[in-house]
N, C-alpha and C positions, 0 to 999 in steps of 0.2 A: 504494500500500500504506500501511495505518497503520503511524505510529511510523517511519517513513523518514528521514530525512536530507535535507535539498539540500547538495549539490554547485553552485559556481555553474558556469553555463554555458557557461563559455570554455572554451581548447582542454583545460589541466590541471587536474589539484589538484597541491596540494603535500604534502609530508612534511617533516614539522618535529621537529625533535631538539632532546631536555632531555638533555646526555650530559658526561662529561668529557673533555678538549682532545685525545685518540686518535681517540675513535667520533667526535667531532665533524668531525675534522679528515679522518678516512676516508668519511664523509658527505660532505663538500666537496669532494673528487675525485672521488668517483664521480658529482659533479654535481646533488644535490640541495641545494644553497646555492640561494637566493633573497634578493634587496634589493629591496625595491618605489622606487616612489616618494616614499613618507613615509620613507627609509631604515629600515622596519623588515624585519629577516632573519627566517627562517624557525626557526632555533636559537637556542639558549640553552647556552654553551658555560661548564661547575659547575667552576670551583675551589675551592681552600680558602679563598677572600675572596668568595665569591658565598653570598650571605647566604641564609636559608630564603625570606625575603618575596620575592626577584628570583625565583627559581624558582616560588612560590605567582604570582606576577604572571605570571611568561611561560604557565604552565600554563595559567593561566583564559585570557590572550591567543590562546593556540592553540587552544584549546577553542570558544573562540565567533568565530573568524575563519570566512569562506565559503570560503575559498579553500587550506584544508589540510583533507585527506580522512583523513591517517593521522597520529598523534604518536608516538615514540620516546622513549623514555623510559628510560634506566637504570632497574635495580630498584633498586640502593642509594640511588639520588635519588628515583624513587618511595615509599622509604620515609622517606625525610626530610618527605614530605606526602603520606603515605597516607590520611590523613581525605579528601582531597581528591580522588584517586584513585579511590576506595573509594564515593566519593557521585555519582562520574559517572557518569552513564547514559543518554547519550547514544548513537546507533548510529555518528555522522557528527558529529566526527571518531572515528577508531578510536582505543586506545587501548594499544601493546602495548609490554612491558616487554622490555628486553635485557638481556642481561650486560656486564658492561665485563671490562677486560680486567685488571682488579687486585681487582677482586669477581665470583665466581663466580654462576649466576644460581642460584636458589633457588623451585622449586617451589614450597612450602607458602607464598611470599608475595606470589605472582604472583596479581592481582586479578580479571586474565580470566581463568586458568585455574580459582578456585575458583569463579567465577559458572558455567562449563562441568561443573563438576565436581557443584556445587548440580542444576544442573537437570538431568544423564544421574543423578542418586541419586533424584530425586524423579520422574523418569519412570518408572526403573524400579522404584521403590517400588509406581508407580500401577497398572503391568502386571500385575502379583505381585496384587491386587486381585482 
């Protein structure tokens, strides 16, 4: 199919988390932590000393690794680099915002859902036609 994604070809992908030290830490027991070889992990764990650029750096890192299929992403830290967010468009890796548990999630700023929202408005614009 066009416009598809690879996936590499070994047994998994991964899921990598941009989140604060809770979601991160509930990520890591339910077993989604990953260390490769070059000791880099699959998260990016946002305190109050982790800077806008370490998050703009882990994002592109996840973004164009082969071997993460899905990213996690807090909304309030998605919105700390929504330009960036906002400009990917890619299918692989996905790209889906949470809520954390001290920030409620927020519809009207969630990325995929207004790209879903754009194209079921402009479908059924076309229908009505």
């Amino acid at each position: 199919m066009a416009g598809r994604g690879n996936i590499a070809a070994n047994n998994s992908a991964l899921i990598a988390i941009i989140a604060d030290e809770d979601t991160v830490t509930g990520f890591l027991m339910a077993g989604v932590g990953n260390v490769d070889l070059r000791k880099k992990t699959n998260y990016l764990l946002v305190d109050n000393k982790t800077t806008v650029k370490q998050i703009e750096d882990a994002f592109k890192e996840f973004t164009s690794r082969d071997d993460i299929a899905i990213v996690l992403i807090s909304q309030y830290i998605a919105n700390m680099i929504r330009f960036l967010v906002d400009s990917y468009n890619k299918p692989i890796p996905a790209i889906l915002e949470i809520p954390s548990k001290d920030h409620p999630y927020d519809p009207a700023s969630d990325s995929v859902l207004s790209r879903v929202k754009y194209l079921f408005s402009s479908d059924s614009s076309a229908d009505r036609r």
